[in-house]
C-alpha positions as CSV (number, residue, x, y, z in Angstrom):
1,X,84.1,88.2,90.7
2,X,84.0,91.6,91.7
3,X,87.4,93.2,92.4
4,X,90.2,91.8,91.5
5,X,94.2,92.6,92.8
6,X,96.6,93.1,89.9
7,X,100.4,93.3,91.3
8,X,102.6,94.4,89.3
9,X,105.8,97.1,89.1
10,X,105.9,100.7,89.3
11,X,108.3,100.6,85.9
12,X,107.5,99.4,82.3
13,X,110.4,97.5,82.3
14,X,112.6,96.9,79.5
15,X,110.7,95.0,77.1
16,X,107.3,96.8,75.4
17,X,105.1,93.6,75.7
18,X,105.0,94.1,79.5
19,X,103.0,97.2,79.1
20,X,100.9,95.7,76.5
21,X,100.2,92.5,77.8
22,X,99.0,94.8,81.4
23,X,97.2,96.8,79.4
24,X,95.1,94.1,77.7
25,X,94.9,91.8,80.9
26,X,92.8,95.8,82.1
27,X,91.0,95.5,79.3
28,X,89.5,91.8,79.7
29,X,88.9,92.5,83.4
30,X,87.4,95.6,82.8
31,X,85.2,94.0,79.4
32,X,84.2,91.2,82.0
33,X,82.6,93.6,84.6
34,X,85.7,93.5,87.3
35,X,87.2,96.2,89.0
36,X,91.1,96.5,89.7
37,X,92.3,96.8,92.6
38,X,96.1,98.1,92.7
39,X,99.1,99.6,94.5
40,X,98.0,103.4,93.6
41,X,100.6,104.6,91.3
42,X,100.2,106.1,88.7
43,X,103.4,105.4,86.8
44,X,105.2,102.3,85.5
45,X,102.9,99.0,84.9
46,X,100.4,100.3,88.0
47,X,99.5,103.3,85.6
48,X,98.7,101.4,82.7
49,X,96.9,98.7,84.4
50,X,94.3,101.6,86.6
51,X,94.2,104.1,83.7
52,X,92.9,101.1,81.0
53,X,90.6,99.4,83.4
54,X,89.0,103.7,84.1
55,X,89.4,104.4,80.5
56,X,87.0,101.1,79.8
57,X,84.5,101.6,82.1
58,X,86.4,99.7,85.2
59,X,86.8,101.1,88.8
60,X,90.3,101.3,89.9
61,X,90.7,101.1,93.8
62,X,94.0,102.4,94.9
63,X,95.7,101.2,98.2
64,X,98.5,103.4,99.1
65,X,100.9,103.9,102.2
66,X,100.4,106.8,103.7
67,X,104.3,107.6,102.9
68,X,103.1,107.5,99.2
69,X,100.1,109.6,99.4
70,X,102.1,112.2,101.2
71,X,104.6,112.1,98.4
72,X,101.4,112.5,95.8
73,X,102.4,109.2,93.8
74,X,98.8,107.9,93.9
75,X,97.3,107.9,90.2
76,X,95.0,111.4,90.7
77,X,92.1,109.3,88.5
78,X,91.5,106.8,91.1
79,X,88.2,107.7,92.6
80,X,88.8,105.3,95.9
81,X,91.8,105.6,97.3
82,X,92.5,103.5,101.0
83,X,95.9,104.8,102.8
84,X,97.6,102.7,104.8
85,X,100.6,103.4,107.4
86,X,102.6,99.8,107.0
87,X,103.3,97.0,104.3
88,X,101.3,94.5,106.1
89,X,98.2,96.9,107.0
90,X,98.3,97.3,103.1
91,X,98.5,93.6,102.2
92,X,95.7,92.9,104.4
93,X,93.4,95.5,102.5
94,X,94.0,93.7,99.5
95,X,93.2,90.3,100.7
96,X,90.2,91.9,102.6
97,X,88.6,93.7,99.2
98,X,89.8,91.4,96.5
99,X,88.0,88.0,95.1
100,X,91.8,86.8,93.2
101,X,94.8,88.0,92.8
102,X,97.1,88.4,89.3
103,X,100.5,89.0,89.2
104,X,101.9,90.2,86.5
105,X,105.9,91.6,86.1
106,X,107.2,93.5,88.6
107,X,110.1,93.6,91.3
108,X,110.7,92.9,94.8
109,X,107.1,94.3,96.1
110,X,105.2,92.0,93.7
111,X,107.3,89.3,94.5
112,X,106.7,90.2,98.6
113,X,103.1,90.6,97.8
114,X,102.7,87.0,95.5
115,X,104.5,85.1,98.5
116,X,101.9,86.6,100.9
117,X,98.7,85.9,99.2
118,X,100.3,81.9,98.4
119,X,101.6,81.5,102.0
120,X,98.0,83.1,103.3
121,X,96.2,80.5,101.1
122,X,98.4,78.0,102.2
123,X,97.6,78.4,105.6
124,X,94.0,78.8,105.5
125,X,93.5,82.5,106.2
126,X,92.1,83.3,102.7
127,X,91.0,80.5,100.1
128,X,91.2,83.0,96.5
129,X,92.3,82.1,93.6
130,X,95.9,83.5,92.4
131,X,97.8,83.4,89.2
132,X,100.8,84.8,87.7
133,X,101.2,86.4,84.0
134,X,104.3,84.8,82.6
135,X,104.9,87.2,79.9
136,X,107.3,86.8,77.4
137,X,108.8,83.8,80.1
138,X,109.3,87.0,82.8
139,X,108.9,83.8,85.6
140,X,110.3,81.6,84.2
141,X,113.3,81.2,86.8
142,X,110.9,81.9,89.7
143,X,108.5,78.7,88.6
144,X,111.9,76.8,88.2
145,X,112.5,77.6,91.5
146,X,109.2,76.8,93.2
147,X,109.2,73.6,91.1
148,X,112.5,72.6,92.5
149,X,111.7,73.5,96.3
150,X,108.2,70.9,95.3
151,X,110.8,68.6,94.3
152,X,113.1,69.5,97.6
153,X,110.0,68.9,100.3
154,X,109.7,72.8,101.0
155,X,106.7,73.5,99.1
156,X,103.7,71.1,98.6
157,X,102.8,70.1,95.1
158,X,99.1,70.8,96.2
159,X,99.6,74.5,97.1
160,X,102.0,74.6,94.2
161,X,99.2,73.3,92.0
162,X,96.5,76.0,93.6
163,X,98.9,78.6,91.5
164,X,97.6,79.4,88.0
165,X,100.2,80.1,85.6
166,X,99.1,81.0,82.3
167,X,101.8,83.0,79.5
168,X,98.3,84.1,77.4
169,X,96.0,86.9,79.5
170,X,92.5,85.6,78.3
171,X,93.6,82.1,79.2
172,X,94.8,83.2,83.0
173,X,91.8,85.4,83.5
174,X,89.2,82.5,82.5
175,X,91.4,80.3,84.6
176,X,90.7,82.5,87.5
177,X,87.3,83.5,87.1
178,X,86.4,79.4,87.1
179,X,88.6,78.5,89.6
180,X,87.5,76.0,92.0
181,X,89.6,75.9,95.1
182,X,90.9,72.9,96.8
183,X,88.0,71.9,99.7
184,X,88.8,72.4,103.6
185,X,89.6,68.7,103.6
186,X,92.6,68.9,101.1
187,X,94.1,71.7,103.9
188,X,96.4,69.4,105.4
189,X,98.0,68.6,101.7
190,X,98.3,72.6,101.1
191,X,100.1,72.6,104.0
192,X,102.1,69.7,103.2
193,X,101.1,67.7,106.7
C-alpha cells in the first residue's frame, strides 16, 4: 500500500486520546512507508494526522474544496494539494488515489465520507479495504446500529463483515494492510441479492 485515506474531524474533540491515538495511527503509516491522504486542514484531528505523517518522513496529500482553499484552511505543509469544486468531486479523488481508507473520530463529514467508500464497495465501484478506529468506544453506537440494520435486512452481513473494526491502531493498520477482499463472485452477497 501506497496512500492511504485517513478521515477524521477538523476538531480534537473532547477527550485527549483522540489526538493521540491519530497521531500514533500517522506514525505507523508513516514507519510502514504509506502516505496520508486527508481532507487538507490543518487544524483539529486533520492537522495532527498530516503534520505527524510529514514530520516522520510521510507525504501528506491534501484534497480540499475549492471553498476551503479560498478561505486558506489547507495545512500550508502539504506539498500536493488537489482542489476540488463539490463534495462528491472530492470523494471521488480519494477513492481514485487511495489503496484503503481509515476512519478515525470525527463528525458528520467522516461519517458522509465512511458511508460513501462502504456503499461504493458495496456496489462494486471500488473493492479497498476500509476500517474504522474505535477509540476509547467513539463508534460504539454507530456499529450498534449497523449491527442492528444486519439484523433488520438493510445491510448485508457480508458487506458488514468487509468493515474492519479494530479499538488498537497497530492491530487496524495490519488488518488493513493484509486484507483480502471478498472475490467478484461473493458480489451478490455484498449486495445482499
Amino acid at each position: 500500500m501506497k496512500n492511504i485515506s485517513v478521515f477524521c474531524g477538523a476538531h480534537l474533540g473532547n477527550n485527549p486520546i483522540y489526538a493521540q491515538e491519530a497521531k500514533k495511527m500517522a506514525e505507523l503509516m508513516a514507519k510502514k512507508g504509506i502516505n496520508v491522504v486527508f481532507g487538507g486542514g490543518e487544524v483539529g484531528l486533520m492537522g495532527v494526522v498530516s503534520n505527524t505523517a510529514m514530520d516522520n518522513g510521510a507525504d501528506a496529500i491534501a484534497i480540499s474544496l475549492k471553498s476551503l482553499v479560498d478561505l486558506e484552511l489547507v495545512n500550508p505543509r502539504v506539498k500536493e494539494v488537489i482542489v476540488t469544486n463539490t463534495l462528491l468531486d472530492r470523494k471521488d479523488e480519494f477513492m481514485e488515489r487511495s489503496d484503503a481508507f481509515i476512519v478515525l473520530p470525527g463528525g458528520v463529514g467522516s461519517l458522509d465520507e465512511l458511508a460513501e467508500i462502504m456503499a461504493s464497495n458495496q456496489l462494486g465501484l471500488i473493492n479497498k479495504p476500509v476500517a474504522l478506529l474505535n477509540t476509547a468506544g467513539y463508534y460504539d453506537h454507530l456499529i450498534a446500529w449497523m449491527e442492528k440494520a444486519v439484523g433488520e435486512g438493510f445491510i448485508s452481513q457480508a458487506n458488514f463483515s468487509d468493515l474492519i473494526i479494530s479499538d488498537s491502531c497497530e492491530d487496524l493498520l495490519d488488518r488493513v494492510i493484509n486484507n483480502k477482499r471478498p472475490s467478484d463472485d461473493d458480489w451478490t452477497n455484498r449486495i445482499g441479492l
